[in-house]
Each structure stands twice: as structure tokens, then as C-alpha cells.
RODREN-571386 format. One record per residue: residue in three letters; chain; z, x, y of N, C-alpha, C in turn. Coordinates in nm, 3 decimals. Example, Ala and Ser with C-alpha at 12.3 -4.5 7.8 and 13.67 -1.06 7.14 Angstrom:
<nodes>
<node ALA, A, <0.780, 1.319, -0.569>, <0.780, 1.230, -0.450>, <0.780, 1.320, -0.330>>;
<node SER, A, <0.708, 1.285, -0.225>, <0.714, 1.367, -0.106>, <0.787, 1.290, 0.003>>;
</nodes>
This chain:
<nodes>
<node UNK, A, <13.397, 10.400, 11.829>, <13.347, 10.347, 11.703>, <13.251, 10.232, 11.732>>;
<node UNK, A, <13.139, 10.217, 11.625>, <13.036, 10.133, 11.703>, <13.121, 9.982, 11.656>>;
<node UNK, A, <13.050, 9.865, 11.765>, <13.101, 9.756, 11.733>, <13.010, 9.665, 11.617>>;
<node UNK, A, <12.922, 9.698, 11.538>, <12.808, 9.613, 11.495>, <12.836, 9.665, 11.347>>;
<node UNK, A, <12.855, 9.797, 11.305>, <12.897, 9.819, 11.150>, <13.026, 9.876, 11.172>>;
<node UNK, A, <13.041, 9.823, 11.030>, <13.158, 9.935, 10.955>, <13.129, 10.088, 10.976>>;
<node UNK, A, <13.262, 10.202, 11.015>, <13.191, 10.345, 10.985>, <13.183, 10.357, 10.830>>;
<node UNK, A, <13.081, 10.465, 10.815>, <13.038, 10.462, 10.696>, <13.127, 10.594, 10.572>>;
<node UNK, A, <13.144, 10.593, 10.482>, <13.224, 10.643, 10.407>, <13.276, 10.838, 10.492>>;
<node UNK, A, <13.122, 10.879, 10.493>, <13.144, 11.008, 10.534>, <13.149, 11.045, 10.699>>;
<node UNK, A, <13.173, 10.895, 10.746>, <13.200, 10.898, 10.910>, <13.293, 11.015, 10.961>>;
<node UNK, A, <13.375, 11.069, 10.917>, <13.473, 11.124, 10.939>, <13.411, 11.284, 10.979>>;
<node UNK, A, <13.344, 11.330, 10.844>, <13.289, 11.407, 10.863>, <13.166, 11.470, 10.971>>;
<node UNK, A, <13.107, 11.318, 11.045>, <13.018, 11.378, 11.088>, <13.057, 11.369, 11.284>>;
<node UNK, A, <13.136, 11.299, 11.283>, <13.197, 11.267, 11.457>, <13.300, 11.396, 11.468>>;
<node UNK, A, <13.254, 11.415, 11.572>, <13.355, 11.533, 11.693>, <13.442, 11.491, 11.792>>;
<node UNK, A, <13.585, 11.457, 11.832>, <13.619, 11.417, 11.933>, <13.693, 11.565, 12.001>>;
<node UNK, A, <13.652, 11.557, 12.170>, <13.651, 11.720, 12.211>, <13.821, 11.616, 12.289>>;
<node UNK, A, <13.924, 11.722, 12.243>, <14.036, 11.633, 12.335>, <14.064, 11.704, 12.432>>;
<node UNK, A, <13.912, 11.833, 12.487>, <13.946, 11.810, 12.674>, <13.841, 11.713, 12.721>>;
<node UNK, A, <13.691, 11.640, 12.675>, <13.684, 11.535, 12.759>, <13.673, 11.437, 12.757>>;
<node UNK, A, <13.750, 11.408, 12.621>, <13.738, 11.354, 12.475>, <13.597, 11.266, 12.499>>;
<node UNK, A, <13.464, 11.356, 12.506>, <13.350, 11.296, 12.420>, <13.346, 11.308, 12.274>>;
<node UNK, A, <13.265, 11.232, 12.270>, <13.245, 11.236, 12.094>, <13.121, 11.257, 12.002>>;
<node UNK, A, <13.121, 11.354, 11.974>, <12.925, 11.386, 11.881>, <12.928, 11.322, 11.776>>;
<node UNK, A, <12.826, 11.309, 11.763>, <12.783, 11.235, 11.620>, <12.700, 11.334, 11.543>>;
<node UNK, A, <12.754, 11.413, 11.452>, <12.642, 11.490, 11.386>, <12.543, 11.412, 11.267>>;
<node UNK, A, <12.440, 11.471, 11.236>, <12.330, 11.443, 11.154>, <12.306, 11.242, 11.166>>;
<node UNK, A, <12.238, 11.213, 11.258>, <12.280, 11.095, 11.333>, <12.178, 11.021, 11.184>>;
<node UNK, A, <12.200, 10.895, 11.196>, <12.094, 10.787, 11.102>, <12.068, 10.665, 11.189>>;
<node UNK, A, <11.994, 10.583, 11.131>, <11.942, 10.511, 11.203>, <12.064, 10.404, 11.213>>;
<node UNK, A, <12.134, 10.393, 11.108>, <12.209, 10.274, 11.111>, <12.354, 10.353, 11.195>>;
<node UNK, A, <12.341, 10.433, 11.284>, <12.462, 10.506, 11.370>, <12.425, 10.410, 11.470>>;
<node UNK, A, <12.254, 10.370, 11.493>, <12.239, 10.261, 11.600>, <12.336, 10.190, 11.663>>;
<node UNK, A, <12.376, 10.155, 11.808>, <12.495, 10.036, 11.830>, <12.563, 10.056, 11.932>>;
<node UNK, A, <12.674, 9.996, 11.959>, <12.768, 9.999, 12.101>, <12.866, 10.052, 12.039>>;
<node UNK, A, <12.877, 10.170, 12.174>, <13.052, 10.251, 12.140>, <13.140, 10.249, 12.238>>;
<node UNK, A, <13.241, 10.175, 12.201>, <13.347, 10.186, 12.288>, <13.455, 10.258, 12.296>>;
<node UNK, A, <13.491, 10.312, 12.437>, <13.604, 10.436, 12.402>, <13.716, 10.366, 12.509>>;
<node UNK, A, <13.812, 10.356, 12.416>, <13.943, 10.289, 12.405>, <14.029, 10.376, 12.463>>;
<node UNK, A, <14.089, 10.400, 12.519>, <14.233, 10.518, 12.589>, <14.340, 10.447, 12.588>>;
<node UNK, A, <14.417, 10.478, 12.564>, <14.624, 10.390, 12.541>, <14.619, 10.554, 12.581>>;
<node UNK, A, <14.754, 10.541, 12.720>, <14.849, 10.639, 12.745>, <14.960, 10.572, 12.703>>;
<node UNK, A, <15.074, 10.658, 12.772>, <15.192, 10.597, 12.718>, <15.242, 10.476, 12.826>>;
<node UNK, A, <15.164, 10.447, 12.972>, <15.172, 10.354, 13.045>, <15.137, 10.265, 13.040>>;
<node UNK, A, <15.009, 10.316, 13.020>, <14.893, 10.182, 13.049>, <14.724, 10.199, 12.955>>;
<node UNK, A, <14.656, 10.069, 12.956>, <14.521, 10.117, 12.875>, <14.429, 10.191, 12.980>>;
<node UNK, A, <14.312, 10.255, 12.997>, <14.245, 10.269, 13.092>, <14.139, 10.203, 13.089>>;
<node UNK, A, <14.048, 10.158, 13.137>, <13.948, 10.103, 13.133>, <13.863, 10.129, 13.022>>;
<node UNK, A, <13.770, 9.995, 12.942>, <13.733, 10.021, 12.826>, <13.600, 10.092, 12.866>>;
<node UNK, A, <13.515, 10.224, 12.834>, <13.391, 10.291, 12.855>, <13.304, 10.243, 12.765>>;
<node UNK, A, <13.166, 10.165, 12.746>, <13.094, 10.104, 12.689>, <12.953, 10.212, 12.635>>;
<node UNK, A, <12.936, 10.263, 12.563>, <12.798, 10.312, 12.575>, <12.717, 10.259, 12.445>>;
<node UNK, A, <12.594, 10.269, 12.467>, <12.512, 10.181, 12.355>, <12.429, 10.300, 12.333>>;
<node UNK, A, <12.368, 10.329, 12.167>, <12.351, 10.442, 12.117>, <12.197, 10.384, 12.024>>;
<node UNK, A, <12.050, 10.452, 12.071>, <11.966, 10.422, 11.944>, <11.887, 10.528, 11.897>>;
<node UNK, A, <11.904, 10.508, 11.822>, <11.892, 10.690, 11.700>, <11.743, 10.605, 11.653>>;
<node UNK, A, <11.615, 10.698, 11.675>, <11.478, 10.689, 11.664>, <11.474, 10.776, 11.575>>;
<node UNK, A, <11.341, 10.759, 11.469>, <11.298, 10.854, 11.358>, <11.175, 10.905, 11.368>>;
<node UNK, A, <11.180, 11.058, 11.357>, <10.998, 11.088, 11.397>, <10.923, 11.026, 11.278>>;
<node UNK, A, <10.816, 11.007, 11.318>, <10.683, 10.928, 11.275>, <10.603, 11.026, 11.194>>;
<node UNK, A, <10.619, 11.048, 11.067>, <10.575, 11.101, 10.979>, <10.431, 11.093, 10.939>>;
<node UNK, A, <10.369, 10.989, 10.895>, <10.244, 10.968, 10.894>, <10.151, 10.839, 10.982>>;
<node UNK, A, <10.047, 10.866, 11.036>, <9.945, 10.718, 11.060>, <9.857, 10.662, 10.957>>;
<node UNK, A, <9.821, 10.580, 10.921>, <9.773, 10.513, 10.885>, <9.656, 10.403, 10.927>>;
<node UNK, A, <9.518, 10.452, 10.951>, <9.451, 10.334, 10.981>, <9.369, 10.321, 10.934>>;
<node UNK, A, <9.301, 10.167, 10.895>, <9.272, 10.088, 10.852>, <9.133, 9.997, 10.927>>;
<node UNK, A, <9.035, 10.054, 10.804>, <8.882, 9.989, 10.903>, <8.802, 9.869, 10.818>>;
<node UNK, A, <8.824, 9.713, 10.918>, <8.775, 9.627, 10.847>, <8.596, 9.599, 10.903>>;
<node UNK, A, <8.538, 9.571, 10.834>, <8.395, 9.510, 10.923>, <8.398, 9.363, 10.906>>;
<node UNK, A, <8.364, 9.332, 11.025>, <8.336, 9.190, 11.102>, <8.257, 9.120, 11.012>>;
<node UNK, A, <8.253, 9.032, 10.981>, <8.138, 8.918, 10.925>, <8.020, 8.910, 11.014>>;
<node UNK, A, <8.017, 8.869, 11.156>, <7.950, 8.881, 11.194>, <7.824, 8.992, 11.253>>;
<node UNK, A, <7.810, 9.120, 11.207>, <7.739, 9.197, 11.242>, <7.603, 9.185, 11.209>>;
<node UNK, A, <7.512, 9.260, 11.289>, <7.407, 9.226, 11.266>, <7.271, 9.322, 11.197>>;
<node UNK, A, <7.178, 9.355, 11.249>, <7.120, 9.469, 11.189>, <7.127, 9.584, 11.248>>;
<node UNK, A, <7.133, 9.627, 11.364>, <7.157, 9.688, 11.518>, <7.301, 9.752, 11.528>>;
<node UNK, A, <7.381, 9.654, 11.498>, <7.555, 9.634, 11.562>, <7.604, 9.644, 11.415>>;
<node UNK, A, <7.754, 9.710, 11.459>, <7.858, 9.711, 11.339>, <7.948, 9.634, 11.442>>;
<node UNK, A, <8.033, 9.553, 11.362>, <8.145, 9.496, 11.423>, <8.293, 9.542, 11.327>>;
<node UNK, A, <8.366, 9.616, 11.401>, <8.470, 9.667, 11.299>, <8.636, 9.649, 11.348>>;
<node UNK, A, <8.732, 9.638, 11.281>, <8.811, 9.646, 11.354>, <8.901, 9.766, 11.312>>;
<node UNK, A, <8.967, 9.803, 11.409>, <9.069, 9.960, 11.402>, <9.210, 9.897, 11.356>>;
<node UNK, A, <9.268, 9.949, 11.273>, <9.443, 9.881, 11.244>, <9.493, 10.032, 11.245>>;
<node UNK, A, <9.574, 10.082, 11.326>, <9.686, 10.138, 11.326>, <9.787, 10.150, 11.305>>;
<node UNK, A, <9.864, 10.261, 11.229>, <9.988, 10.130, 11.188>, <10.072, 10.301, 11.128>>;
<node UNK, A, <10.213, 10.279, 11.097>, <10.283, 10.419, 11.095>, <10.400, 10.355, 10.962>>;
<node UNK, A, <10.467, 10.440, 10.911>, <10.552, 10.472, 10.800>, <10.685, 10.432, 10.893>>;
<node UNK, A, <10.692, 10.397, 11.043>, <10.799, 10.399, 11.126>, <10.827, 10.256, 11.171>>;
<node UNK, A, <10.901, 10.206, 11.131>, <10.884, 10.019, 11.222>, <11.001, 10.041, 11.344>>;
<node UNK, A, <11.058, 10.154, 11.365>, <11.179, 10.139, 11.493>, <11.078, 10.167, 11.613>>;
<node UNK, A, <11.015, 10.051, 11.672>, <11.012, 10.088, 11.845>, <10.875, 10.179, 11.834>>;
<node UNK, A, <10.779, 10.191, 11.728>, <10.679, 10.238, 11.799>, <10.551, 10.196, 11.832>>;
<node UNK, A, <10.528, 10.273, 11.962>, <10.390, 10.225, 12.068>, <10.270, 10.258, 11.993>>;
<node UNK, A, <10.149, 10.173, 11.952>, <10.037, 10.225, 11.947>, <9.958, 10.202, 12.079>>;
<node UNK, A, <9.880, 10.407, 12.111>, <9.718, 10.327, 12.152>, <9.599, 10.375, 12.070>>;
<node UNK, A, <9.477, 10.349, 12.139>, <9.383, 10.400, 12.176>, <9.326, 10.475, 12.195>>;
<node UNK, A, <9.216, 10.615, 12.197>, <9.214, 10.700, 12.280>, <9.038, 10.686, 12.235>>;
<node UNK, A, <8.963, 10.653, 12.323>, <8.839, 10.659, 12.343>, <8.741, 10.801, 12.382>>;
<node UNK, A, <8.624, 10.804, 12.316>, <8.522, 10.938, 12.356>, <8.533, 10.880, 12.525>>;
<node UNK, A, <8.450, 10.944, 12.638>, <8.399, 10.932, 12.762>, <8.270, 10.845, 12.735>>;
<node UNK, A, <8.232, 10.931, 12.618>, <8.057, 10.876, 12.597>, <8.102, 10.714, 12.521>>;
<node UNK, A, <8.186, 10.675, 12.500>, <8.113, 10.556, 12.457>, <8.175, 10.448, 12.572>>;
<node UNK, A, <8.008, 10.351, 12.531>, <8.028, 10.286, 12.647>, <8.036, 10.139, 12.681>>;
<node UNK, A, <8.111, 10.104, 12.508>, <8.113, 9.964, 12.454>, <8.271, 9.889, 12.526>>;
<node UNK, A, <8.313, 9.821, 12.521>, <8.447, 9.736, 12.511>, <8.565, 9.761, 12.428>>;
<node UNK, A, <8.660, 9.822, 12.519>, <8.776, 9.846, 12.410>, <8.912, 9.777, 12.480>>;
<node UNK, A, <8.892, 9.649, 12.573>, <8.975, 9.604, 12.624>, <9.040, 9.516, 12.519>>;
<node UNK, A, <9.014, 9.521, 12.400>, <9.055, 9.385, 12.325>, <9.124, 9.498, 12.185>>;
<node UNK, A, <9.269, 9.573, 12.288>, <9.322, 9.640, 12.197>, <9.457, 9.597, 12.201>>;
<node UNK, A, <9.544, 9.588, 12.129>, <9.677, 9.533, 12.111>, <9.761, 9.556, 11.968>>;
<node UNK, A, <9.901, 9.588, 11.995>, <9.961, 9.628, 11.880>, <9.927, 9.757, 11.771>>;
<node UNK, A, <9.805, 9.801, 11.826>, <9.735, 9.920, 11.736>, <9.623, 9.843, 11.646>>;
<node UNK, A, <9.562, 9.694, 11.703>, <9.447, 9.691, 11.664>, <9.368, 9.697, 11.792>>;
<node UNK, A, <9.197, 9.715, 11.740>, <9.054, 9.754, 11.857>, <8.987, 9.690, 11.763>>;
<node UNK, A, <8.921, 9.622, 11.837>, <8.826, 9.499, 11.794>, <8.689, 9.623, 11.862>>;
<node UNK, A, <8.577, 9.640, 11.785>, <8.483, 9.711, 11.876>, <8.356, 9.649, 11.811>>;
<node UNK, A, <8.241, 9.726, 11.881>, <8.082, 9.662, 11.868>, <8.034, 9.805, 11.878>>;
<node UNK, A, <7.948, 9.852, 11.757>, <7.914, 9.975, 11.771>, <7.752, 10.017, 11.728>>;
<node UNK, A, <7.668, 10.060, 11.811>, <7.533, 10.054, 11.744>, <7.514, 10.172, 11.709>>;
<node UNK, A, <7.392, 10.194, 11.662>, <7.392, 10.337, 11.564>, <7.367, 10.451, 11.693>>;
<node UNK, A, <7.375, 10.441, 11.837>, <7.407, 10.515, 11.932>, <7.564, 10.582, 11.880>>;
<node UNK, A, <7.612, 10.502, 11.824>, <7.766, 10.499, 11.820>, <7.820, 10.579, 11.717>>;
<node UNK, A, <7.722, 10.651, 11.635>, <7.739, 10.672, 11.520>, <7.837, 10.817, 11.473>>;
<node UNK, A, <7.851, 10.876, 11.603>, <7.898, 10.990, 11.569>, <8.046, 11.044, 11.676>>;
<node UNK, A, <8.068, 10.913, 11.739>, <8.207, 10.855, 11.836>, <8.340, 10.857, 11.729>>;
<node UNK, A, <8.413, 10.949, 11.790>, <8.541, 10.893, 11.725>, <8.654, 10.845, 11.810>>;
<node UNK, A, <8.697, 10.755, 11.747>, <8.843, 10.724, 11.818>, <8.975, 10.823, 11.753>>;
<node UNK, A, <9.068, 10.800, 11.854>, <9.205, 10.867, 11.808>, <9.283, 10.756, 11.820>>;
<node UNK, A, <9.407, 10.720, 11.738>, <9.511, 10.631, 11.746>, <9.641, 10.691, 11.762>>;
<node UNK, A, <9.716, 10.688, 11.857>, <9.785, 10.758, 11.893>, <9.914, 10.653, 11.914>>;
<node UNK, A, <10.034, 10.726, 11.785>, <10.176, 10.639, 11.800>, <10.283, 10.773, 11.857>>;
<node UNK, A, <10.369, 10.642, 11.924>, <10.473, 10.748, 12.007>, <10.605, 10.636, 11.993>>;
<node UNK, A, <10.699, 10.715, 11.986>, <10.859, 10.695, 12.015>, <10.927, 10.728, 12.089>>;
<node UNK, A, <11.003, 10.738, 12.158>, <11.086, 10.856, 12.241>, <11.113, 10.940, 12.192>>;
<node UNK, A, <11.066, 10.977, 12.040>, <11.100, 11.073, 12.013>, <11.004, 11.198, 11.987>>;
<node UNK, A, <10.903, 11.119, 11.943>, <10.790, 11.183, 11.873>, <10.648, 11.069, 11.910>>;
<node UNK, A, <10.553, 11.198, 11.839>, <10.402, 11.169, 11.939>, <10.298, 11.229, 11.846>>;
<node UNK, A, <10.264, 11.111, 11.792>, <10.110, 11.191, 11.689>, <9.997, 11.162, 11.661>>;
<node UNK, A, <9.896, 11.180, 11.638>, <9.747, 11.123, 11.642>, <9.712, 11.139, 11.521>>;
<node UNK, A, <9.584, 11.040, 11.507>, <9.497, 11.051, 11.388>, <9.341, 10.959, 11.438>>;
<node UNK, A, <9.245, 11.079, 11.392>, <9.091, 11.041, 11.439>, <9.050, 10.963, 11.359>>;
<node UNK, A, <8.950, 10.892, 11.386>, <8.804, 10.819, 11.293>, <8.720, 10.827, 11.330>>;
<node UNK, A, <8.605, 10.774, 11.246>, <8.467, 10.792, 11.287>, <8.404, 10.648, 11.265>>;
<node UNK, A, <8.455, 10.533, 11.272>, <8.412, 10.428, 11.248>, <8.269, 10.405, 11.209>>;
<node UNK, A, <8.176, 10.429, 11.238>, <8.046, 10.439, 11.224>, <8.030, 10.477, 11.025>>;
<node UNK, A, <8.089, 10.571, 10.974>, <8.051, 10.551, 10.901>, <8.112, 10.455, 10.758>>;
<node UNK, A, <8.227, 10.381, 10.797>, <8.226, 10.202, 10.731>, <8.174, 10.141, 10.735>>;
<node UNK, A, <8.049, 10.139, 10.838>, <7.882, 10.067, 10.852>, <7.850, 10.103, 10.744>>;
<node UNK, A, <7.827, 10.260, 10.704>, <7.712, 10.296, 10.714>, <7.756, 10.269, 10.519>>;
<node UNK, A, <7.871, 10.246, 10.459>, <7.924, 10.243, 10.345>, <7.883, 10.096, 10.328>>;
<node UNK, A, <7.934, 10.015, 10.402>, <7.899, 9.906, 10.415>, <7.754, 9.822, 10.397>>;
<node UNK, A, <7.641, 9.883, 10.459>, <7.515, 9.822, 10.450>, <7.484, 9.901, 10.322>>;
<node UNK, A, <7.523, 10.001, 10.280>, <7.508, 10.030, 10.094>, <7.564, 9.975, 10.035>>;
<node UNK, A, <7.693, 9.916, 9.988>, <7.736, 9.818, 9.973>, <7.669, 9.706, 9.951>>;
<node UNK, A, <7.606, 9.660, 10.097>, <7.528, 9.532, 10.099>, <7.384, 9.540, 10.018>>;
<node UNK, A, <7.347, 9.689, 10.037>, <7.205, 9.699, 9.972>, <7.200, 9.702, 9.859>>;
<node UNK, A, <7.292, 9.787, 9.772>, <7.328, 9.770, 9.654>, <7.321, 9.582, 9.568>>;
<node UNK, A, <7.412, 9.521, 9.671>, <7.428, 9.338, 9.631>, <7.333, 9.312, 9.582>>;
<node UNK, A, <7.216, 9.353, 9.725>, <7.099, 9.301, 9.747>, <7.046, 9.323, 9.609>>;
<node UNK, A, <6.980, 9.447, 9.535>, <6.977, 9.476, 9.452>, <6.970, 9.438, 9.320>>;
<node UNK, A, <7.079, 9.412, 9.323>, <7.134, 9.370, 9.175>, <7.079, 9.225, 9.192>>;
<node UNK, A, <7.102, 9.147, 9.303>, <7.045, 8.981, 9.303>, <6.930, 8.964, 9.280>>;
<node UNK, A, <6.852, 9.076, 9.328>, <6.651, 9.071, 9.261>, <6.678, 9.107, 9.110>>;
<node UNK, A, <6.714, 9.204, 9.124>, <6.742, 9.239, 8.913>, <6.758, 9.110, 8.910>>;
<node UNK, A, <6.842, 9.032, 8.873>, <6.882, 8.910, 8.844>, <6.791, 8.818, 8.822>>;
<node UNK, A, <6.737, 8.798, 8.980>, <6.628, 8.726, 8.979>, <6.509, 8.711, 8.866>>;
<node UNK, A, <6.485, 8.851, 8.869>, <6.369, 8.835, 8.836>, <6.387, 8.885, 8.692>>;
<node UNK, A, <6.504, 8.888, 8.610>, <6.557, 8.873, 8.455>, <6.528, 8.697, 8.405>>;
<node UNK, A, <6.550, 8.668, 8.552>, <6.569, 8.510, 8.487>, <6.405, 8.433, 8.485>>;
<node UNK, A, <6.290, 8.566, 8.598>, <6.182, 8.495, 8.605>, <6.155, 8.494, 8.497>>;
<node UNK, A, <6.192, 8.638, 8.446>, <6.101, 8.696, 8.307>, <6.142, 8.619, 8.180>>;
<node UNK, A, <6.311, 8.562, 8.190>, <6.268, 8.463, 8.082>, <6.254, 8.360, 8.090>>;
<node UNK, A, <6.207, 8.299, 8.211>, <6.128, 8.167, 8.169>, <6.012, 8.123, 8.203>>;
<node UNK, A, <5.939, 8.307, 8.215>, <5.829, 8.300, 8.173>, <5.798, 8.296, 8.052>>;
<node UNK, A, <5.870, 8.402, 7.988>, <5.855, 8.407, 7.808>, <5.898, 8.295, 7.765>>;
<node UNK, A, <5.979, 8.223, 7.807>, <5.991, 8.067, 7.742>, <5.860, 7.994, 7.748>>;
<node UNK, A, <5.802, 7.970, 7.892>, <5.700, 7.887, 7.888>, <5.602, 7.975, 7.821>>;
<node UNK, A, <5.556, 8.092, 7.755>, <5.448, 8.134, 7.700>, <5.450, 8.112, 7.548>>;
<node UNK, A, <5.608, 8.128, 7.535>, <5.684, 8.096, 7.394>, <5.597, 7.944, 7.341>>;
<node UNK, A, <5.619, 7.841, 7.446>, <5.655, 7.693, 7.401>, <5.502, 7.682, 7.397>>;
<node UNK, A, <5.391, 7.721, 7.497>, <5.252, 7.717, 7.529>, <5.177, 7.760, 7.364>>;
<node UNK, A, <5.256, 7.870, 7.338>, <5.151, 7.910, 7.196>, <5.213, 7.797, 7.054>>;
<node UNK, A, <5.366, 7.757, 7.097>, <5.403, 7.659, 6.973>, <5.355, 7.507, 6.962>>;
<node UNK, A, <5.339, 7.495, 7.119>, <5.232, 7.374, 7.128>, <5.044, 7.385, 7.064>>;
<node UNK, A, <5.015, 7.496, 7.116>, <4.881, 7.489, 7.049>, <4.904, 7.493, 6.924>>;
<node UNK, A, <4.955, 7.601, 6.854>, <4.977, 7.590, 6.682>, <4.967, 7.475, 6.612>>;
<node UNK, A, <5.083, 7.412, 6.677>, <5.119, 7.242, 6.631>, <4.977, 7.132, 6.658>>;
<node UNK, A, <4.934, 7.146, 6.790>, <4.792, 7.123, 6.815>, <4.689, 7.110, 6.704>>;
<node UNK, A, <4.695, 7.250, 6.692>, <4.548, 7.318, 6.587>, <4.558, 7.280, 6.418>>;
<node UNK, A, <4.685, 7.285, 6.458>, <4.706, 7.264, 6.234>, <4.759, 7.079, 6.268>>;
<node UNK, A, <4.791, 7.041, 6.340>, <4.763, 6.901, 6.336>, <4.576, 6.875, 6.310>>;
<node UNK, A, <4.498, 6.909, 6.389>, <4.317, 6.888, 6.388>, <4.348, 6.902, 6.291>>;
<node UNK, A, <4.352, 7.037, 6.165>, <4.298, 7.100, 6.107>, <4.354, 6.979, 5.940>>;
<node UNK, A, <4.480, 6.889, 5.994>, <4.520, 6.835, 5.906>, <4.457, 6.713, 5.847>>;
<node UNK, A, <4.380, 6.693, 6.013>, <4.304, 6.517, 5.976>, <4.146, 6.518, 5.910>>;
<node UNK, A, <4.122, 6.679, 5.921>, <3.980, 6.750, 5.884>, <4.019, 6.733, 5.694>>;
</nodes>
């Protein structure tokens, strides 16, 4: 029986004890079966030595998930992006990496299932794979980073855009203001003369 929980209501049902070597199965295992099991023996003499085994029940990794931010700093040339990897699984799993041959940028600055990268429009058609594993299970998922640039500088062009609209809403009215005030000044001007006549 493990030492860390209580067994659980339908424990009964799912353990096997074989009484020729008396191991013990655990059917339809869960995560919380996790833990230390100790197997206890009382004869009618004596105890036998206590047998210790420690037990961790892993869950396959159902989906990946990643996640593409762009850098602040990029430039006109360069995308700066970062890769987040990341799984539906938090027991114990490894992310990596898995790089084209052809590209031929820096991917030493990878950790936890993030990649910090620098990608120029050479780069544009490179994908990475992110690849999580458990002892139990092993699965991938591709990207194409290149095109969160390419969403991105539309994005930016779009901004751009709209800030000239803007602009030049605000030239236009204060131009029409000053043409406005230019003809109410002469008026006032002219029928002032026209008053002292």
C-alpha cells in the first residue's frame, strides 16, 4: 500500500495480490497511484524484511501547444521571434528542438521548450519541430515561424496607415479652420471699410 495517500475508495477493485509470489498489479493505474510501496510479510515466526518499491504512473501527452512571440527589437531584414512549447501534460515532460540542416542561424539559446531565434527572409520557408517526450510517450508539432513576421509587418503596416489617415484628417482640419477664420477676418475687414464709407 502506498505510503503518501490514502487507498482510494475503489482500491480494492483494481490491485491483484498473486499468493504464489505475492506481487501485486495495479490495474487501470492514475496518476495519483504515484508513491512508495511497501510489502510487509508477518509469518507465524517472524516479520521478513520490509521490500520498498517506489511507483510513477506518467500520462501520454495528448496535445502541443506552441506559441510565437516577436521580439521588439527586430529590424527591417531580421525577425526576432520566440518559440514557446508547452503540452496539456505538467508530469515530467522534456521539451526540444528540432532544427532544418539548412538553417544556419543560433539555436543555442533553447531551454524549457523556449528558442529565442533571428530569422531573415532567407528563413522564410524553415520550419522547426518541437518535440515533447515522457517515458512514456513522444510527439511533435511543426512551425513555420517566418510567417508571424510576415503577419506582423501587416500588422505594423496597417498602424502605419491608419496614423497618416489621422494625420492628415487633422491637417485637413486645420486647414479648413485657418481658411474658415482667413475669409471671417476679411468679411469683418471689408464691411468694417465699407462702414466708415
Amino acid at each position: 500500500m502506498s505510503t503518501q495517500k490514502a487507498p482510494a475508495p475503489d482500491w480494492r477493485e483494481r490491485v491483484q495480490l498473486n499468493s504464489n509470489d505475492w506481487s501485486l498489479t495495479i490495474h487501470k493505474l492514475r496518476l495519483e497511484d504515484s508513491g512508495e510501496y511497501k510489502q510487509v510479510i508477518t509469518t507465524s515466526r517472524n516479520q521478513l524484511p520490509v521490500y520498498c518499491v517506489t511507483l510513477q504512473v506518467y500520462e501520454k501527452i495528448k496535445e502541443i501547444v506552441i506559441n510565437i512571440n516577436r521580439s521588439e527589437a527586430s529590424g527591417n531584414n531580421t525577425c526576432n521571434i520566440i518559440l514557446l512549447c508547452n503540452s496539456n501534460t505538467h508530469n515530467q515532460v522534456s521539451y526540444s528542438w528540432i532544427k532544418p540542416e539548412s538553417f544556419k542561424g543560433d539555436t543555442s539559446r533553447s531551454q524549457d521548450g523556449k528558442l529565442d531565434l533571428s530569422l531573415s527572409r532567407e528563413d522564410k520557408d524553415i520550419v522547426f519541430t518541437c518535440q515533447a517526450s515522457n517515458p512514456v510517450d513522444n510527439i511533435n508539432k511543426s512551425v513555420q515561424p517566418w510567417k508571424e513576421c510576415q503577419h506582423q509587418n501587416k500588422r505594423v503596416s496597417y498602424l502605419l496607415l491608419n496614423i497618416i489617415r489621422i494625420f492628415v484628417g487633422i491637417m485637413l482640419l486645420v486647414l479648413l479652420a485657418i481658411i474658415v477664420n482667413d475669409c471671417f477676418w476679411k468679411r469683418l475687414v471689408s464691411s468694417h471699410k465699407a462702414g466708415k464709407t
